[in-house]
C-alpha positions in Angstrom: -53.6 -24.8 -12.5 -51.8 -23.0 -10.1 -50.3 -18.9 -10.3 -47.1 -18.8 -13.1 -45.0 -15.6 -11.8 -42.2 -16.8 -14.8 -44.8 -16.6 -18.0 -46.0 -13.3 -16.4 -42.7 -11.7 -16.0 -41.6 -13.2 -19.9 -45.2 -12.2 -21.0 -44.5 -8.3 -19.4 -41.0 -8.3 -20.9 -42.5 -9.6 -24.4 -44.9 -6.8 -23.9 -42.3 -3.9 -23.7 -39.9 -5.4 -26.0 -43.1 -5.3 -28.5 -44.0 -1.9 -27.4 -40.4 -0.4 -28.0 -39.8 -2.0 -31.7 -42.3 0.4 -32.7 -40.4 3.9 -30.6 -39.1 6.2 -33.2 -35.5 5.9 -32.2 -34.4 9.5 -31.6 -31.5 10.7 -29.4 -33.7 11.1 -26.1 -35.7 7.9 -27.2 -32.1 5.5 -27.7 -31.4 6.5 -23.9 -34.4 5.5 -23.0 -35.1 2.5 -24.9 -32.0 1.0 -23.7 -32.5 1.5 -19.9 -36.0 0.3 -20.1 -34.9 -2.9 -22.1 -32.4 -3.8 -19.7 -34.7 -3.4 -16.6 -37.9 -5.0 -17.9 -36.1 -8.2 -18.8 -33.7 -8.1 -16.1 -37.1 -8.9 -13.5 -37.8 -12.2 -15.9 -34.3 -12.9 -15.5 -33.8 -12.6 -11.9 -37.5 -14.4 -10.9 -36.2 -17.2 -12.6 -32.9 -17.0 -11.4 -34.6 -17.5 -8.1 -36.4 -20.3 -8.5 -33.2 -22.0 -9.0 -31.5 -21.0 -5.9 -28.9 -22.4 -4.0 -30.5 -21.2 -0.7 -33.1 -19.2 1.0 -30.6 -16.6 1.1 -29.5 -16.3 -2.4 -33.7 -16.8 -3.1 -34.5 -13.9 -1.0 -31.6 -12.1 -3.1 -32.9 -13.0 -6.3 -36.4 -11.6 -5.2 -35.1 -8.3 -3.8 -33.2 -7.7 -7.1 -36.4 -8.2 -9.0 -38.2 -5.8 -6.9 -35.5 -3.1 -7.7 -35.6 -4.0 -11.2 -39.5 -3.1 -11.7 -39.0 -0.4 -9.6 -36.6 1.0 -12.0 -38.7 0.1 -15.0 -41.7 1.8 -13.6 -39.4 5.4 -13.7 -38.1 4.5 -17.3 -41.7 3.9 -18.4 -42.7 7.0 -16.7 -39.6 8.8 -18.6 -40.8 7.0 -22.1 -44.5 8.8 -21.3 -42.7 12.0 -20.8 -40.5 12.0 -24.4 -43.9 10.3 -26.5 -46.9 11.5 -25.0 -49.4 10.7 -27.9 -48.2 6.9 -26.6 -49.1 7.9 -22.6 -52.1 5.5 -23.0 -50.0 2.4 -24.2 -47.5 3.2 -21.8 -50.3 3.3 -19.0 -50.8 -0.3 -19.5 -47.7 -1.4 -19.3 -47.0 0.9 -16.0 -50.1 -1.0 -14.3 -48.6 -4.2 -15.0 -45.4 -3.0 -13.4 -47.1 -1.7 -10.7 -48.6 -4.9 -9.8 -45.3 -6.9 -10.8 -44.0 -4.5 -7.9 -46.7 -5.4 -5.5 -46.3 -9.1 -5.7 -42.4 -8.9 -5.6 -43.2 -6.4 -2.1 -45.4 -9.2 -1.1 -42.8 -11.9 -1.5 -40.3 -10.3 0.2 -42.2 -8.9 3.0 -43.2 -12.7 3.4 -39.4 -13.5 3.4 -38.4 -11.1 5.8 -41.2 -12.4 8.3 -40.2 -15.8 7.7 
């Protein structure tokens, strides 16, 4: 059975949607929750998005817009760390995963540009 980049991005996006049901939902926590909902998902989104393209171009598109997108969620995971310490170890998981998420979208699109 070959790699599936779509169950891994829903899987990471379950993941933080899971981790963030159990936040305490303070003022700094809302502003956080809420930009790191919106970016986490938005990568699942997008990959998928681009498997449906209309073109390479739109394709490469798609894939550059997920790279920005778990870019983005790495800083608001990073932020999340920074308001609930005592949940910095969860929240390390979750930032490797991104991390790689952001390798493999670098990797696709370095492939792209070369192509």
């Amino acid at each position: 059975m070959g790699y599936d980049l779509e169950a891994r991005t829903r899987k990471f996006s379950k993941e933080i949607i899971k981790f963030l049901r159990t936040v305490l939902k303070d003022e700094i926590n809302k502003s956080i929750v809420s930009q790191l909902i919106r970016s986490s998902t938005s990568v699942g989104a997008n990959y998928c998005e681009a498997n449906g393209a209309s073109s390479k171009k739109d394709f490469k598109n798609k894939i550059y817009i997920c790279r920005k997108e778990i870019q983005e969620t790495k800083y608001w995971i990073k932020m999340m760390a920074e308001s609930n310490p005592e949940r910095k170890e969860e929240l390390r998981r979750l930032w490797q995963e991104a991390h790689e998420l952001t390798l493999i979208f670098g990797k696709i699109s370095s492939t792209l540009n070369n192509v």
